[in-house]
N, C-alpha and C positions, 0 to 999 in steps of 0.2 A: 735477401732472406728476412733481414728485420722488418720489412715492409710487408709480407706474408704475415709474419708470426702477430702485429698490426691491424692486418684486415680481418685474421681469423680472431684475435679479440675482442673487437669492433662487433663482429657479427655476434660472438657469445652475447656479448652483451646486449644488444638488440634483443635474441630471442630471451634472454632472461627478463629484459624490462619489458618485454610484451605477454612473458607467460603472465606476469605478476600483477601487471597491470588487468588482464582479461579475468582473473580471478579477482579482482577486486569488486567489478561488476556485476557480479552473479548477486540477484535477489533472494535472499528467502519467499518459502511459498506459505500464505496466510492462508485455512481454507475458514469463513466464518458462517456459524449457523443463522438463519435470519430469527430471528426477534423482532417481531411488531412494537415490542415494548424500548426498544433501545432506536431501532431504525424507521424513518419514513421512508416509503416510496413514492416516488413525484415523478412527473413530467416535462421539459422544460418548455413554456408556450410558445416560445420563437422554434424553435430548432427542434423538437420533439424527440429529444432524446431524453432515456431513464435514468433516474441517477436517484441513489439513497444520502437523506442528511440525516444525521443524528438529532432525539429528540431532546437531550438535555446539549443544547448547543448554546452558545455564548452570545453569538447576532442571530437573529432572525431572517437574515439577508442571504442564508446558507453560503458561507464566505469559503467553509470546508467540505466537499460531498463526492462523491462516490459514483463514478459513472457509468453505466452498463455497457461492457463494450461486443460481450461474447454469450452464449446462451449453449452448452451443451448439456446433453438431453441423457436420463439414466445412466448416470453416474453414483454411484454410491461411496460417498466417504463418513469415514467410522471416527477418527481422528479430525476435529476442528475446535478452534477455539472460542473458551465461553465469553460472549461478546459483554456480559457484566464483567468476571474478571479484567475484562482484557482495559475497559474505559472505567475502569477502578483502578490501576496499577498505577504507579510511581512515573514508568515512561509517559502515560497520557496528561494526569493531575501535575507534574511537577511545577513550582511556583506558586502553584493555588492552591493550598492546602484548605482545607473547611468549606472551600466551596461546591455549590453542586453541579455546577455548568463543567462542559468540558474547555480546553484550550483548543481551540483549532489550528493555531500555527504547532502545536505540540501533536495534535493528530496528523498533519498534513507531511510533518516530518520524519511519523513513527512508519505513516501507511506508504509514502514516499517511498522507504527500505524493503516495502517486499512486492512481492505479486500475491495480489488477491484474489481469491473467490469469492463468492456468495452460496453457501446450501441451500437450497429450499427443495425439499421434500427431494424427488429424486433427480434434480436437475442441479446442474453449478453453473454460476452467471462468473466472467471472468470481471473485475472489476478495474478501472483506472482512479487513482485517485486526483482530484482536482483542486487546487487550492487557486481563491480569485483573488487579488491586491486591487484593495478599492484607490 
């Protein structure tokens, strides 16, 4: 009997550290409006694939960038974030105060936590974020 009352703990406990664990996982979802003024869009010449860097970036070498992974079509979102506030706030500047460049281990960390979109007009691009370690 004590060996029962054992395995049925065992299992509680499994599913408890497995619900807890699978909620830990869950992204926030970013939708962002595009801004020419904040965002490039580029091509990469090897591999041709899309991917947006930011224009006030910190290396030129785009170390931190945004890569297009998904492209659906008439979509209409009302609610997305203002991409100045968003590379003005405390999460992206932190440590560099007065400066005007962004951090991009500080972007790669913030864009890392969720899923991203992209708006432009009436289509959403899903986006991956990409950080490279020279």
């Amino acid at each position: 009997m004590f060996s029962n009352i054992k395995v049925i703990l065992t299992l509680l406990t499994l599913c408890l550290f497995s619900k807890i664990q699978a909620q830990t996982n869950v992204k926030d979802t970013l939708f962002i409006k595009y801004d020419k003024r904040y965002l490039i869009k580029k091509t990469h010449p090897y591999k041709h694939y899309t991917y947006y860097s930011f224009k006030e970036d910190v290396n030129s070498e785009d170390i931190f960038y945004l890569i297009e992974k998904r492209l659906n079509q008439k979509v209409r979102i009302k609610n997305y974030i203002n991409l100045k506030k968003l590379l003005n706030s405390k999460e992206i500047r932190k440590g560099i105060k007065g400066k005007k460049v962004y951090d991009d281990w500080e972007l790669a960390e913030y864009f890392n936590k969720k899923t991203v979109f992209l708006v432009k007009k009436d289509s959403i691009i899903e986006l991956e974020p990409n950080y490279v370690i020279e």
